[in-house]
C-alpha positions in Angstrom: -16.0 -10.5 -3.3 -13.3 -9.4 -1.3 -13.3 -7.6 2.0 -11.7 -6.1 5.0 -12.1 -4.7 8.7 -10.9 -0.5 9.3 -9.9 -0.1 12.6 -13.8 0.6 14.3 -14.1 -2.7 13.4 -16.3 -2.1 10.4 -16.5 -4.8 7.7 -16.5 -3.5 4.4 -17.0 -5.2 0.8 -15.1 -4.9 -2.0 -16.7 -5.4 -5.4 -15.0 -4.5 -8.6 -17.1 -4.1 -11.4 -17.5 -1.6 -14.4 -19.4 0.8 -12.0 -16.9 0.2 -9.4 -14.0 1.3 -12.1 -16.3 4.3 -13.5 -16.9 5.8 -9.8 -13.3 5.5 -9.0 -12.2 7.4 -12.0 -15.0 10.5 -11.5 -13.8 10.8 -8.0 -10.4 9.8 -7.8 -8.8 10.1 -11.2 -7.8 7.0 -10.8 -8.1 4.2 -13.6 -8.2 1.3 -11.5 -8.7 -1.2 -15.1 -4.9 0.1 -16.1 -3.6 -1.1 -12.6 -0.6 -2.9 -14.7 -0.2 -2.4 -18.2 0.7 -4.8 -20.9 1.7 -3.6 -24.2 3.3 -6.8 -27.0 6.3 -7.2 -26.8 7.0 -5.1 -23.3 7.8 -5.3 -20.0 4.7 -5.1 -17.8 4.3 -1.4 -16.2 2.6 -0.7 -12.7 2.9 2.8 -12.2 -0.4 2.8 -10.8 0.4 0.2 -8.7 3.6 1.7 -7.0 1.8 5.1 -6.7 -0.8 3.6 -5.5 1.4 1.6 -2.4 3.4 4.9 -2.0 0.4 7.5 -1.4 -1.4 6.2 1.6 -3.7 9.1 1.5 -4.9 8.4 -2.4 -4.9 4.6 -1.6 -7.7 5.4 1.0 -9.6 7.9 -1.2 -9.5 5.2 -4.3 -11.1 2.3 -1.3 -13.4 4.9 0.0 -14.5 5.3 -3.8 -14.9 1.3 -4.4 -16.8 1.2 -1.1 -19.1 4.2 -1.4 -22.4 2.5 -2.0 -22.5 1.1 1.5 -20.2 3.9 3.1 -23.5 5.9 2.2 -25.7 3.5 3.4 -24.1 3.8 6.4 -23.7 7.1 7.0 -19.7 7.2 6.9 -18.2 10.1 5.4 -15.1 10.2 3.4 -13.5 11.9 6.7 -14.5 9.6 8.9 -13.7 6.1 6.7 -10.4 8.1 6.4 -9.7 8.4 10.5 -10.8 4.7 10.2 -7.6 3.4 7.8 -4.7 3.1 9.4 -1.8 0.5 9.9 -2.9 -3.2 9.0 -6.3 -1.9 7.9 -4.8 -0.7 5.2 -2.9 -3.6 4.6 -5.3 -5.7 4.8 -7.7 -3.2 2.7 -5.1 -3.0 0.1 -5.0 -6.9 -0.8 -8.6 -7.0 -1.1 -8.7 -4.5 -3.6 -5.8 -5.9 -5.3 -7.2 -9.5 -5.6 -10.6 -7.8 -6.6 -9.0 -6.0 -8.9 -7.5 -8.9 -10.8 -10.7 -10.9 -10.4 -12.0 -7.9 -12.2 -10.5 -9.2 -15.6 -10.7 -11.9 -17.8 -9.0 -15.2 -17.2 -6.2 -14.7 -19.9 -5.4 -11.1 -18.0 -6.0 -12.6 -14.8 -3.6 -15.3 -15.4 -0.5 -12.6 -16.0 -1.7 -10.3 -13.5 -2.3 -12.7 -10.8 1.4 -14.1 -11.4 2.8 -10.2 -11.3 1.1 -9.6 -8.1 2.4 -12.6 -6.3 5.9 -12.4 -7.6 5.2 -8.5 -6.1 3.8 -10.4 -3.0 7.1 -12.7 -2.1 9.2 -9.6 -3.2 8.0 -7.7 -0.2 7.9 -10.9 1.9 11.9 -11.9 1.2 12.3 -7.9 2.3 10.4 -7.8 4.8 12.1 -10.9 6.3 16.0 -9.8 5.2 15.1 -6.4 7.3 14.0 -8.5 10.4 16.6 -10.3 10.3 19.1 -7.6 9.7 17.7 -5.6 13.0 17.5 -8.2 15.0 21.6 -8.6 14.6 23.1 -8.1 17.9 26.0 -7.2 16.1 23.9 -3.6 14.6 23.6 -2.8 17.6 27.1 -2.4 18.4 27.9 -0.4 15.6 25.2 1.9 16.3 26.6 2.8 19.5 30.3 2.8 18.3 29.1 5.1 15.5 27.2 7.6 18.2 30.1 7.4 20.7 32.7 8.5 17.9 30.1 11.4 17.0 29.6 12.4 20.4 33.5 12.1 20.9 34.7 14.4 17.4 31.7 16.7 18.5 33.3 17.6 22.0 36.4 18.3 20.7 34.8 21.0 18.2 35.8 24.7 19.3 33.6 26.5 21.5 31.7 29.3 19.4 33.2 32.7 19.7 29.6 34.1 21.9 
């Protein structure tokens, strides 16, 4: 069993399990057990996955789901676990699922899963690290500022409007 901290410093469990995948699916209409399909013969598809990293806000509805149980023993309302997720909680919240996820299924899935989500892993490392790197040229910013003092120089010498 996975887990993760929010940002109240609450620790929370993550436990994927047929009642885990049934729950998220009534309330999020989410099918976390076709995170990545497979079909013979083609390439492997993870729509879910990529909507699930582009839509913050569903992301944190699908982990309140998998974590209902003890947000109810706790008292913590989808509202407030919501006000709770934010920055590297969700980060951090996300590879817990993930990993629980693939745990989830058996070891011949698990196998090709687990190798898709680490390729996915080192993808978003390498850009990650060529972004740093890139921004932390000295030499961007210079062409920043040439670019803003050429458009701050053709935008003076536009005509004054006729009020």
């Amino acid at each position: 069993m996975k887990s993760f901290t929010d940002n109240t410093g609450r620790a929370w469990l993550v436990n994927v399990n047929v009642g885990t995948i049934k729950r998220v699916r009534a309330l999020c209409g989410v099918d976390l057990a076709n995170i990545i399909s497979i079909e013979s013969g083609q390439k492997p598809r993870i729509e879910l996955l990529e909507r699930l990293a582009s839509d913050p806000v569903l992301l944190v509805d699908v982990l309140y789901a998998v974590c209902k149980e003890e947000a109810d023993s706790r008292s913590v309302s989808d509202e407030e676990f919501g006000r709770s997720m934010a920055g590297d909680a969700i980060e951090f919240a996300t590879a817990a699922l993930l990993d629980e996820i693939i745990d989830f299924f058996p070891e011949a899935k698990r196998k090709v899963f687990r190798r898709i989500l680490d390729a996915t892993r080192r993808f978003e490392t390498k850009t990650k690290e060529a972004l740093s790197t890139l921004l932390a040229d000295p030499k961007l910013d210079a062409r920043i500022d040439a670019a803003l003092e050429k458009l701050t120089t053709s935008s003076s010498n536009l005509p004054e409007s006729a009020e």
